[in-house]
C-alpha positions in Angstrom: 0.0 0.0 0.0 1.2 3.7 -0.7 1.1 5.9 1.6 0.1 9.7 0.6 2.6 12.3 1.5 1.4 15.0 4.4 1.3 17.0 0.8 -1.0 15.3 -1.1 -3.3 14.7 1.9 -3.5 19.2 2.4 -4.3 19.4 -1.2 -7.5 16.9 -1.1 -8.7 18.8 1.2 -9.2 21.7 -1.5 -12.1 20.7 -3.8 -10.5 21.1 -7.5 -14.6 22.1 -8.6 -14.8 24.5 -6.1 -11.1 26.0 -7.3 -12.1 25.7 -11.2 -15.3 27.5 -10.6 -13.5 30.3 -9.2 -10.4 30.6 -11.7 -13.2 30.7 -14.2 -15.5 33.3 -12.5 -12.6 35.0 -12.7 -11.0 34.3 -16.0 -7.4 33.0 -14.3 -6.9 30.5 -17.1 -7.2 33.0 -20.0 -3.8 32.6 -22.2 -2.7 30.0 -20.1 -1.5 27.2 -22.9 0.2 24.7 -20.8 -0.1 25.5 -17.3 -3.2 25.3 -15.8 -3.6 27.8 -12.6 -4.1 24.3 -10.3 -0.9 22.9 -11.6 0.8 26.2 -10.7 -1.1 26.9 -7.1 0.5 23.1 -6.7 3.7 24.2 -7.5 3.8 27.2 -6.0 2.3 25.7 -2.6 5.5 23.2 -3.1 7.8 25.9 -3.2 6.4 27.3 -0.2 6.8 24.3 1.9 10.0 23.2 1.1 11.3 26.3 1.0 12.5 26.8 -2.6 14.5 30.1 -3.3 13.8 30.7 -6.7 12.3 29.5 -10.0 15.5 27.4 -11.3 15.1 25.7 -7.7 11.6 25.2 -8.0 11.7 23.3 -11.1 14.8 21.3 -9.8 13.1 19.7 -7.2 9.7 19.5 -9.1 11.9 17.6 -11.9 13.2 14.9 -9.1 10.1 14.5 -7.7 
């Protein structure tokens, strides 16, 4: 059995409906191509918790993950 990280078990916690209802309301995906605004609220969320110092970082330790 897997066991969900401390992580995952904040982020189901957060209905994704609820989130894309809002982003929509308020337009937050308009010319966004690849990155969807809950992909980045993940990211950023991740570089928040660990501590990340910068963008280059960020993507560093999203890459090994």
């Amino acid at each position: 059995m897997v066991e969900k990280t401390v992580f995952d078990q904040l982020f189901q916690l957060i209905s994704i409906y609820e989130f894309n209802k809002y982003v929509d309301r308020y337009g937050g995906n308009h010319r966004s191509r690849k990155f969807a605004w809950w992909d980045q609220d993940l990211a950023m969320a991740f570089a928040q918790v660990t501590g990340r110092d910068g963008l280059s970082d960020i993507k560093a330790c999203l890459h090994d993950h």
